[in-house]
C-alpha positions in Angstrom: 135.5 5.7 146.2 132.1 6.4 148.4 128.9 5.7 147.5 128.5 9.4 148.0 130.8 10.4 145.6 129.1 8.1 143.0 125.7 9.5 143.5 126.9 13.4 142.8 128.7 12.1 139.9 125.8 10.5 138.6 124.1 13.5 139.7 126.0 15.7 137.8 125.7 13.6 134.5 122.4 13.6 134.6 121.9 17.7 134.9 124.2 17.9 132.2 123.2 15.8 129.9 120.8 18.3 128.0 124.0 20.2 127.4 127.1 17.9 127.1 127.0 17.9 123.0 125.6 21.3 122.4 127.8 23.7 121.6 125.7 26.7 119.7 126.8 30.1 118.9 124.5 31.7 120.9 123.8 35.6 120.2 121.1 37.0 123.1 120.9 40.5 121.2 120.2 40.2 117.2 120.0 44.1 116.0 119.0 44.1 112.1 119.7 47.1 109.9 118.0 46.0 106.6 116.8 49.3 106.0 119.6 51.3 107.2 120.2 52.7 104.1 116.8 53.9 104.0 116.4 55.4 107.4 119.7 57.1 106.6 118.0 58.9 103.1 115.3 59.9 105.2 117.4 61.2 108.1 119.1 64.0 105.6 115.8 64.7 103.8 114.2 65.4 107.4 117.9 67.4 108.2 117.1 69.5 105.0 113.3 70.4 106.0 114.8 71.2 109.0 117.0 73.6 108.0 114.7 75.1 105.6 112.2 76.0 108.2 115.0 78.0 109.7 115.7 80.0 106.8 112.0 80.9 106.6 112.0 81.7 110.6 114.5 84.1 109.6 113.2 85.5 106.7 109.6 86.5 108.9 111.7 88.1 111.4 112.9 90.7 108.9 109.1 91.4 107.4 108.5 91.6 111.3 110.9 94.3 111.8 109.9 95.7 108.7 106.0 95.8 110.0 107.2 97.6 113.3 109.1 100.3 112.5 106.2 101.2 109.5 104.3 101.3 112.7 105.8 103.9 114.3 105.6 105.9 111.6 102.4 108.3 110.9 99.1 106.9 109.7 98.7 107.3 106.4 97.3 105.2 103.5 100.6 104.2 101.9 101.8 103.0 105.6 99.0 101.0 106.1 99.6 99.2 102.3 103.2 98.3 103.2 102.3 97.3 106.4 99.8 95.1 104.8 102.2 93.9 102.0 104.7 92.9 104.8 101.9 90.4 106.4 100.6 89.3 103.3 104.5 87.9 103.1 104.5 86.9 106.4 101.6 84.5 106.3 102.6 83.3 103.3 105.9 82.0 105.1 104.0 80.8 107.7 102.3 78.9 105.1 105.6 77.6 103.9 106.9 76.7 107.4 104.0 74.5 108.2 104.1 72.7 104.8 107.5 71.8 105.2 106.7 70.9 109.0 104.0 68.6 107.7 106.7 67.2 105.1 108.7 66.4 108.0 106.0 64.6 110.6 105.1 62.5 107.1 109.5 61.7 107.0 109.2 60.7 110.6 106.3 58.5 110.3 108.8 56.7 107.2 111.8 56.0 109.9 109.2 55.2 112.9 107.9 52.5 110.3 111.8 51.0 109.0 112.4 51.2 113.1 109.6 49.2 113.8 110.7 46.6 110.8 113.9 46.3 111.8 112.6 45.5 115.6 110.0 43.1 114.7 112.8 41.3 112.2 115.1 41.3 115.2 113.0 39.7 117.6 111.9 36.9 115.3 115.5 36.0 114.8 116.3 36.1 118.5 112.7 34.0 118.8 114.4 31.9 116.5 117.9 31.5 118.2 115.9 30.2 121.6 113.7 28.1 120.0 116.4 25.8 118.6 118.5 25.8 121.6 115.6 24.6 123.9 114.3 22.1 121.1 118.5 21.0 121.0 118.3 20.9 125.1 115.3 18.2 125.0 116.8 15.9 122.2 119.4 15.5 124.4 117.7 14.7 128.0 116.4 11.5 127.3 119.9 9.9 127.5 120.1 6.7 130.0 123.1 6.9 132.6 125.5 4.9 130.9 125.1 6.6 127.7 126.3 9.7 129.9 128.7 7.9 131.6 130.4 6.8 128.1 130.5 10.5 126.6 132.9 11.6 129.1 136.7 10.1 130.0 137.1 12.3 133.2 135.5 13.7 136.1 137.3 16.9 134.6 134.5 17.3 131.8 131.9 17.0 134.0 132.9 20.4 135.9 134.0 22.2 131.8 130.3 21.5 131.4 129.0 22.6 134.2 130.9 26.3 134.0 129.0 26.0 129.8 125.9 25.3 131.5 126.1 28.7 133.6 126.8 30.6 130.5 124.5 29.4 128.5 121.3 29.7 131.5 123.2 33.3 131.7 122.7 33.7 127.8 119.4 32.4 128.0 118.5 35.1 130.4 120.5 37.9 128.5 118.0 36.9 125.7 115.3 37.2 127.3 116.1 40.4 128.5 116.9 41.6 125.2 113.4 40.5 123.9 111.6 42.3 126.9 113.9 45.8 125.3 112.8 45.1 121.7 108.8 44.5 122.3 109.3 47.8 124.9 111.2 50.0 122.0 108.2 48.8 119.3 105.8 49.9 121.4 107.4 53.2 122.8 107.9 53.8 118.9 104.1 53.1 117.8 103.2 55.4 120.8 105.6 57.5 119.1 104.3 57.4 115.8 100.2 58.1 117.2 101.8 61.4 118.6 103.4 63.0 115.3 100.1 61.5 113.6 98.2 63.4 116.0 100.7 66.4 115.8 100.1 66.1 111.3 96.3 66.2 112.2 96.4 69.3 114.3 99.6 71.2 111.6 97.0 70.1 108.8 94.0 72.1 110.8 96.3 75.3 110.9 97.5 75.2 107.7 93.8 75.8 106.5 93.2 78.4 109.3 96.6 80.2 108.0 95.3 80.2 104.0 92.3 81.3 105.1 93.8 84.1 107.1 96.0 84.7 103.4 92.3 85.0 102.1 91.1 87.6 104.6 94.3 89.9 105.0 94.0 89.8 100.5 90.3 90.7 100.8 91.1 93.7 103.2 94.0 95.4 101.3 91.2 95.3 98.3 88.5 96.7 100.5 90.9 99.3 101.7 91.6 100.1 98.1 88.2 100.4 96.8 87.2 102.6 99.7 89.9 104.8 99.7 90.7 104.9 96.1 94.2 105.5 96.5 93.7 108.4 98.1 95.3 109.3 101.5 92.6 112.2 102.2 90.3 109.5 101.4 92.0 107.6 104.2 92.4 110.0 106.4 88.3 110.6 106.8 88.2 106.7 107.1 90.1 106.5 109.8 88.5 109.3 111.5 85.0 108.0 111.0 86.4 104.6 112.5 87.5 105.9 115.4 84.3 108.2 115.7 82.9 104.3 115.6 84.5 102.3 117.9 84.3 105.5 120.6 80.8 105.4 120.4 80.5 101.4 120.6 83.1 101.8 123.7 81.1 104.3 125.5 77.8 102.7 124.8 79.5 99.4 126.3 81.1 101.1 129.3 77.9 103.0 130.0 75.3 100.2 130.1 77.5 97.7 131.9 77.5 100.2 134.7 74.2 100.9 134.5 72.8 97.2 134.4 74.9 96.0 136.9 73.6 98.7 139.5 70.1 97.9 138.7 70.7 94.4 139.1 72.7 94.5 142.6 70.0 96.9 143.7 67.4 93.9 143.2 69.7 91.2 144.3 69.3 89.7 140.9 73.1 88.7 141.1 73.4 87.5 144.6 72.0 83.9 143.3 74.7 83.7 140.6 77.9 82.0 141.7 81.2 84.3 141.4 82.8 83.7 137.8 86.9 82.7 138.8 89.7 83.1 136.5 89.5 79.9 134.4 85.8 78.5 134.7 84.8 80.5 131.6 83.5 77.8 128.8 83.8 78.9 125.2 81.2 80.5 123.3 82.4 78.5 119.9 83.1 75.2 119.2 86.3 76.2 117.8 89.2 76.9 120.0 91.3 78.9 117.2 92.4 82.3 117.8 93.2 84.6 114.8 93.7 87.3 116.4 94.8 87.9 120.2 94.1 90.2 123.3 96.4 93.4 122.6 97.8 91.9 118.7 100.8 94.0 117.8 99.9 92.5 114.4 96.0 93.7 114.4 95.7 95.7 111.5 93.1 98.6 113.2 95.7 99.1 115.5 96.1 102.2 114.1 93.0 103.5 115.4 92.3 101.3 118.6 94.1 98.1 120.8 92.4 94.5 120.0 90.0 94.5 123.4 89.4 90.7 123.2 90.0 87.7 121.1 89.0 86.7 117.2 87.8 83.2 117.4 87.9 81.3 113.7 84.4 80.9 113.6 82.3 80.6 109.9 80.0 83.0 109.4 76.1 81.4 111.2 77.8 79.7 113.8 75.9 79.1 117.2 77.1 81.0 120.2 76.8 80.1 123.8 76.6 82.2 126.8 80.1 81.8 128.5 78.4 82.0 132.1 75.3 82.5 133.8 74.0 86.3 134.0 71.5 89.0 132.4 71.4 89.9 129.1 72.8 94.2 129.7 72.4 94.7 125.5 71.6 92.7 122.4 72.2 95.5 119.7 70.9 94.3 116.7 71.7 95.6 113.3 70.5 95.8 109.7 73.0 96.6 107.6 76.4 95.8 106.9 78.1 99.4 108.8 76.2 98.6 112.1 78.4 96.7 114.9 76.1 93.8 116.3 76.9 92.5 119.6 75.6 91.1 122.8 76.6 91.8 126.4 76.1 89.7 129.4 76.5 91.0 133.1 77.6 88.5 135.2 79.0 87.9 139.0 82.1 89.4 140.2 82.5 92.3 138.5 82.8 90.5 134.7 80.8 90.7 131.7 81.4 89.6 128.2 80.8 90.7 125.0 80.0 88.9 121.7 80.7 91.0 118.6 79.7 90.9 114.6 76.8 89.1 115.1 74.9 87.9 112.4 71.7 87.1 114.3 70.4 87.1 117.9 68.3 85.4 119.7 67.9 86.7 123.2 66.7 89.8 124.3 67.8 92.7 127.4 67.2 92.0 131.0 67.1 88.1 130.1 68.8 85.6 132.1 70.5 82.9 130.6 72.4 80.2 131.6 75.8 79.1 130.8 75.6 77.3 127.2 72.7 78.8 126.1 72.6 79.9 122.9 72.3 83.7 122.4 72.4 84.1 118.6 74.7 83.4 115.6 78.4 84.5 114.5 79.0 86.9 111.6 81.7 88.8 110.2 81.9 88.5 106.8 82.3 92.3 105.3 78.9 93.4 103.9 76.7 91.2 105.6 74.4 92.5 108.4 76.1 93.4 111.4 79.8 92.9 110.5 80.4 96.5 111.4 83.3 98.5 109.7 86.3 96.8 111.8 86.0 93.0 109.5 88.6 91.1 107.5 86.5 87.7 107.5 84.0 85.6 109.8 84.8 85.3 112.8 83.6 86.1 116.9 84.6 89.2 118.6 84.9 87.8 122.1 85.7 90.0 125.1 85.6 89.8 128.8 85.4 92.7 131.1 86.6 93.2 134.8 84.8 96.1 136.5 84.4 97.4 132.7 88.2 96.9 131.7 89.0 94.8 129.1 91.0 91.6 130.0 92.4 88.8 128.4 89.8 86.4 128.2 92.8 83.1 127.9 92.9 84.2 131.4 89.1 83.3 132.3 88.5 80.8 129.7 88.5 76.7 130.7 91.7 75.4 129.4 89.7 72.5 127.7 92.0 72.1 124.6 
């Protein structure tokens, strides 16, 4: 034989020799499923919250139904208590929805946390696995030549070992592949996990916005009571007084706007204000919770008059903050509980808002403020000053005007939440 052929041989042994005597059972992916019986409970328990909350999504769609066609019915006192009764059920499910949604998030959390167990034990076996092989691989690569030589009987073996050393650098990689996956999976589930936290956090917030809308829809079917005391003639004058109300407020509004902005454009007091675009609106309130929408089919003085803005949750002596730059067109204060306090601010483009049941203000007519000033203090709360008649609890009437139309402010407002 060549010299050649004896120096590829040897060449061969000596690449081999980490590997001619192991022979491990090598598994590159090491799934455990020690809590599998676990995750599986919790997996029907979340099925079963699940379902409920369908139920209940069912059952509000018939008080819905029930609320509409009352609505197209005549106004009358015992209308108005059934429609009342319907919501007061209604919220109440709503209630019950969210509880059972929390229930759920709290489940989810419980499998995210067996998921990430099971992950974690998984890895540390495959860790495992490699760490022996490689520690078996470098007790064996210290062998001399003839030590190598003596292990095998053919050339034969040599090439058999050379085929087990591709599968196991193949395995090897596999492995390491597999343990890239699993540390990717634990982290896409802790991501996972900081979102439905997040999502608990912001379901807990509404749950207590939703009781205390249960509070304020209670608290009006008992003012409605003691003022009308049962009696639909009672009612009847009520409801004719409110309207005689809110036209007066509407007018007063409509009138001034126009009346302001004239005098202002006539002195070029506007021209130095930049144009106020759909969407650059900031919010007068910290809070960002609506309880009541532009145009609510559910707002319960529909009766008598649309919903010309937004309710924003808001308790009653909260600041308020202009929502743009402009003049101060009317700051109506009042001092008892009947008398609708509001402010209204001209501004660039044809908009103004307005800021309703005010509890206190702070600025004065023809002033110019600047967006986030503060231009008084929330109210609401029946019987206190300023609340006017239309109340179920504290809260800011917040409207915004185009060319003295009402429009829906979501459409001017910064979308900051």
């Amino acid at each position: 034989m060549s010299r050649v052929y004896f120096i590829f041989a040897g060449f061969l042994i000596f690449v081999l020799a980490g590997v001619i005597l192991i022979r491990p059972t090598f598994v590159f992916s090491v799934d455990t499923d020690e809590n599998k019986e676990e995750i599986d409970e919790l997996s029907n328990q979340i099925a079963e919250k699940k379902d409920k909350i369908k139920q209940l999504e069912a059952s509000i769609e018939v008080y819905k139904k029930k609320i509409a066609q009352t609505r197209l019915e005549s106004v009358s006192l015992s209308n108005q208590l059934s429609i009342l009764d319907n919501r007061l059920l209604q919220v109440e499910l709503d209630i019950e929805i969210t509880e059972n949604k929390l229930d759920t998030l709290k489940l989810e959390i419980e499998v995210l946390d067996f998921n990430i167990q099971d992950k974690e034990a998984s890895i540390s076996k495959q860790k495992k696995i490699i760490a022996e092989l490689i520690r078996t691989i470098q007790q064996n690569t210290d062998r001399s030549y003839i030590e190598i030589f003596a292990a095998y009987s053919s050339f034969s073996d040599f090439y058999n070992r050379l085929q087990y050393l591709e599968t196991v650098e193949k395995d090897i990689s596999r492995s390491a592949k597999a343990l890239r996956i699993a540390k990717q999976e634990i982290e896409e589930k802790k991501a996972q996990k900081e979102e439905i936290k997040k999502s608990y956090e912001e379901l807990n917030t509404r749950l207590a916005n939703q009781k205390k809308d249960l509070e304020e829809q209670a608290r009006y079917k008992s003012d409605l009571l003691a003022q009308t005391h049962a009696s639909e003639l009672t009612f009847n004058s009520l409801v004719g007084n409110l309207k005689s109300q809110y036209q007066q407020v509407e007018n007063e509004i409509s009138g001034i706007e126009q009346q302001v902005r004239k005098k202002l454009e006539e002195q070029d007091k506007l021209g130095g204000v930049n144009d106020v675009d759909p969407g650059l609106l900031t919010w007068p309130t910290q809070s960002r919770y609506i309880t009541c929408p532009f145009h609510d089919p559910d707002y319960p003085f529909r009766y008598i008059f649309e919903h010309s803005g937004i309710d924003i949750r808001a308790s009653q002596g909260t600041p308020l903050k202009a929502a743009a730059s402009g003049y101060v067109a009317r700051a109506k204060h009042c001092s008892s509980s009947s008398c609708y306090s509001y402010v209204m601010i001209v501004h660039s483009g044809g908009l103004s808002t307005v800021y309703g049941h005010m509890s206190s203000i702070v600025v004065s007519e023809d002033q110019f403020v600047t967006r986030g000033d503060i231009i008084g203090y929330s109210g609401g709360r029946p019987g206190t000053v300023g609340a006017g008649p239309f109340v179920t609890g504290p809260h800011l009437h917040f409207e915004v005007r185009k060319d003295g139309i009402p429009v829906n402010p979501l459409g001017y407002l910064i979308k900051d939440y």
